[in-house]
N, C-alpha and C positions, 0 to 999 in steps of 0.2 A: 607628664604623660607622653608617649611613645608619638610621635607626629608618621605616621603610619601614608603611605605616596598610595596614588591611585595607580589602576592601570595604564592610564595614560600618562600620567608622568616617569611611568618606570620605563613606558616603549618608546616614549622620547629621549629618556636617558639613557640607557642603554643601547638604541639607534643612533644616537650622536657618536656614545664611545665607537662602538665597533664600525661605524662609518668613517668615522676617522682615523683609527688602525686601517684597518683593508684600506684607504686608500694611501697611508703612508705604507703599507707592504706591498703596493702596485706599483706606485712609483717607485718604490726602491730598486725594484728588480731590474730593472738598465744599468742604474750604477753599480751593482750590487755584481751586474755582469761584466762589467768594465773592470771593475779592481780582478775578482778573476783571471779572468783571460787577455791582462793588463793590456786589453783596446782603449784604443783612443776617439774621439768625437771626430766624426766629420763635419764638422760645420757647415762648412756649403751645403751639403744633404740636408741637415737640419734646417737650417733659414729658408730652404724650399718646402719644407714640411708645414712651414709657422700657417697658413692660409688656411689648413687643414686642417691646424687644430683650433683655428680661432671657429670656423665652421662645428667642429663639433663640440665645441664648449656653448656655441648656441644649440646647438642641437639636444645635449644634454639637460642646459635649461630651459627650454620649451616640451622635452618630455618629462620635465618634474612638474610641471606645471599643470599637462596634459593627463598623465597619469595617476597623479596625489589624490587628485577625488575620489576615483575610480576605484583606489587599493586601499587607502585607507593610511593610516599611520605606521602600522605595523607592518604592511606588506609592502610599504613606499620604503620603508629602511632595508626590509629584508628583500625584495626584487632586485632595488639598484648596486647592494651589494654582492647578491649573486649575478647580476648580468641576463641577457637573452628574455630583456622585457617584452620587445613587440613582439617576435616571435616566439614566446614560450611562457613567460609568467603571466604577462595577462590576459590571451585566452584563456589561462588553464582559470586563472581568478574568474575570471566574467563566466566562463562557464558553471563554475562552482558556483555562484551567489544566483545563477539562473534554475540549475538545480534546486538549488534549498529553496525557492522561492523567496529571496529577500530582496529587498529594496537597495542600489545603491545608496553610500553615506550613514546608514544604519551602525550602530554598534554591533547589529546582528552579522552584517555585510561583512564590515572591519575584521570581526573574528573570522569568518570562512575564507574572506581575502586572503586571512594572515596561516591560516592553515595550509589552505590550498598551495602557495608559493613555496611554505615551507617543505612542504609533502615531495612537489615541482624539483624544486634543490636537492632533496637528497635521493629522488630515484634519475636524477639528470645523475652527481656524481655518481653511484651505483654503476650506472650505464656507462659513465667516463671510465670509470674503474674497470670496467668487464672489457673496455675496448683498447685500454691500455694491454691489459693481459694478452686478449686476443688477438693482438693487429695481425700475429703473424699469419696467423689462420684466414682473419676476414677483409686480410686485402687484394687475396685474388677475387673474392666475391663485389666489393666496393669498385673496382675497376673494372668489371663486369659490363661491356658498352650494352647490352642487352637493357641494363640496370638502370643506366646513367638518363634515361625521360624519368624515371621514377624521382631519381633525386632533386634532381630538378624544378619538377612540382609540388614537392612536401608541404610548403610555406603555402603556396597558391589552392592547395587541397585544405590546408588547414586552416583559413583565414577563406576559403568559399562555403568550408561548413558549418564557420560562424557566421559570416553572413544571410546564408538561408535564412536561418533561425529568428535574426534579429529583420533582416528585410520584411518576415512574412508575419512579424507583428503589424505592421505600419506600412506596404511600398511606398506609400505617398511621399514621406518624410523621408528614402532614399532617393528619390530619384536627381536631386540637386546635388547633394554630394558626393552620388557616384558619379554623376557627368563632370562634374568638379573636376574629379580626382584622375579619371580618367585623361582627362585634358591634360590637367600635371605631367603625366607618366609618358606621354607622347611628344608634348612640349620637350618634358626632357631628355628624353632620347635622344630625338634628335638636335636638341641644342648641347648636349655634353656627354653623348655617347653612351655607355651603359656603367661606368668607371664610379670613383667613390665618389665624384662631383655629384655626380645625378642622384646616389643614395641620399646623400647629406643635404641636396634640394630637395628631394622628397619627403626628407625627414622633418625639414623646417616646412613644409608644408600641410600637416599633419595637427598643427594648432589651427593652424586657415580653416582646413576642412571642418575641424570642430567647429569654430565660429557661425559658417555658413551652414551648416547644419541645424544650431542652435535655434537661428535666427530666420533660416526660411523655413523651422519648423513653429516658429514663434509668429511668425506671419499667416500660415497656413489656417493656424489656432484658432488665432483674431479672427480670422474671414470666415470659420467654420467649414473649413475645405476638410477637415480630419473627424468631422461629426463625431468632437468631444464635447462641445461647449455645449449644445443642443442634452447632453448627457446631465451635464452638471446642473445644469439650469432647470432639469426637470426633478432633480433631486428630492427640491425642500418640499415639491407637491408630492411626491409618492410618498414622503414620509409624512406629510399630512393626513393623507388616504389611511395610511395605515394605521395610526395613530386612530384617528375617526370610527377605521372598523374594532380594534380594538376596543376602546370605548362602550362601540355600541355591542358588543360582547360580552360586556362588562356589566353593562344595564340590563341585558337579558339573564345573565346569571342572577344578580341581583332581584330580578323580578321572580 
């Protein structure tokens, strides 16, 4: 009999393959440019760089960490493969599984994770494609100082109009994390200017925030400061009630 793989073992199999091509066709291309244009390594440059990639190889493992719940299996392979996750795949994800009305972690989730990203990737390249064609036309518009506040705030418009949305289920439950986070982003500035240092402390910052989230949202709970627990607890009585009248619904039909 045919031993027939589930959906989850084909998205892990097939996520392993092609996560490990694409990342031997990323690494390849420096040396792949080297033999070309038969350059040679500067090593000093390089052994100045080592600080920075050991930084973002934490980086990278704390947003697989960060992120993996959130997407799902399918959308953890296909995100980190195409790239422009904080900025671009997982709003578009968390937006989409907010839409459908699903639950993080859901099978139901997993699949609109896994659509939505894909959807993300192919009108991102689309848009790569039309801007390759076009540069020549749309680089006096891009240079444009009129222009240049808009671009600026793309990321900060698009990450305040998720925010709304998710602040104004809960303030209570933001108001730690943003003072948090805000603290981070001042701290660093001014301790390492605005450069790729301060990205890459921000970025390893960004599992913190989760934590303290988690956890003054888990204190909150306990104390009944988010007036859920008062919710739950009143549960098994209304379904008593209900139960009761039904019942007694039941005996009057019967009568």
């Amino acid at each position: 009999m045919k031993n027939i793989r589930s959906f989850d073992d084909n998205t892990h199999l097939f996520g392993r393959i092609w996560g490990v091509v694409a990342a031997l066709l990323i690494l390849s291309y420096p040396f792949i440019c080297l033999v070309i244009f038969g350059a040679g390594i500067d090593w000093k440059v390089f052994a100045s760089g080592i600080s920075i990639i050991v930084m973002y190889c934490a980086v990278g493992a704390v947003e697989t960490f960060t992120y993996s719940p959130m997407l799902g299996s399918g959308g953890t392979y296909l995100g980190f493969v195409t790239g422009n996750l904080s900025n671009l795949k997982v709003p578009c994800a968390l937006n989409c599984m907010e839409q459908a009305g699903v639950e993080k972690g859901t099978e139901e989730a997993e699949i609109i994770s896994t659509i939505s990203i894909a959807i993300s990737s192919i009108v991102t390249m689309v848009i790569l494609i039309l801007g390759v064609v076009l540069i020549s036309f749309l680089t006096p518009i891009f240079e444009n100082e009129s222009l240049a506040p808009a671009f600026d705030n793309v990321l900060p418009a698009l990450f305040g109009g998720m925010a709304v949305v998710y602040i104004s289920k809960n303030w209570k439950i933001s108001v730690i994390p943003c003072v948090l986070m805000l603290l981070v982003f001042i701290i660093s500035s001014y301790a390492t200017g605005s450069g790729d240092l301060a990205g890459t402390l921000i970025g390893i910052m960004v599992p913190v925030g989760v934590i303290v989230t988690v956890g003054s949202a888990r204190i909150m709970y306990k104390k009944g400061w988010l007036g859920e627990q008062g919710g739950v607890q009143a549960a098994p009585a209304e379904q008593g009630e209900q139960k009761k009248e039904q019942n007694g619904k039941g005996g009057e039909e019967n009568k």
